[in-house]
N, C-alpha and C positions, 0 to 999 in steps of 0.2 A: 791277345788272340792272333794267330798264325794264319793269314787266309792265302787262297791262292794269288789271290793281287799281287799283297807283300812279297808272296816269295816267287812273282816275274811267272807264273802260270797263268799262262790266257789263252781263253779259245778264237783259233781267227775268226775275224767278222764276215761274215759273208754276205752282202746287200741282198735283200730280197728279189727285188728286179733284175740282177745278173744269173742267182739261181733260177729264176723263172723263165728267162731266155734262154739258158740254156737248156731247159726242158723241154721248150715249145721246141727248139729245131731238131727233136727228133720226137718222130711222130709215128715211126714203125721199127719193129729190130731191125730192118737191113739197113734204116738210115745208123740207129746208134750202133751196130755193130762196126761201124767206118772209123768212131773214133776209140781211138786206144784203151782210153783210159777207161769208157763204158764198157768194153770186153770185159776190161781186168775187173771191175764192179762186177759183171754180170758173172765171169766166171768164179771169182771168191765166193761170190751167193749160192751158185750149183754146189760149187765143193763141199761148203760148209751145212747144204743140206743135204748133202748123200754120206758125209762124214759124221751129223747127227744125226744119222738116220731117223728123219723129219718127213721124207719124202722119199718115193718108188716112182719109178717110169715105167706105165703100163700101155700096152696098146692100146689105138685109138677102134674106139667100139666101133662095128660096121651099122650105119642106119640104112634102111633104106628107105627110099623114097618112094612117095605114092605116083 
């Protein structure tokens, strides 16, 4: 049997605790929009949901307040 092992396929390790730090230090969009690589995340995500037309951008309802 042929597994991915044998033939030198493996998925990087990623420690839990380094993914979980790097979650905690951003804690609003303007913080992760600073760093690059969460753009390019955030933006691949928007594309691929307007490209599956998955999702519509519609205006923000008016409430008003009492």
């Amino acid at each position: 049997m042929q597994t991915r092992s044998k033939s030198g396929v493996v998925k990087p390790y990623i420690h839990p605790t380094l993914l979980a730090a790097d979650l905690a230090l951003k804690k609003t969009i303007k913080q992760a929009l600073c760093y690059p690589h969460w753009f390019s995340a955030m933006k691949e995500e928007f594309l691929a949901l307007q490209c599956n037309k998955t999702r519509t951008l519609v205006p923000v309802p008016h409430i008003e307040l009492p």
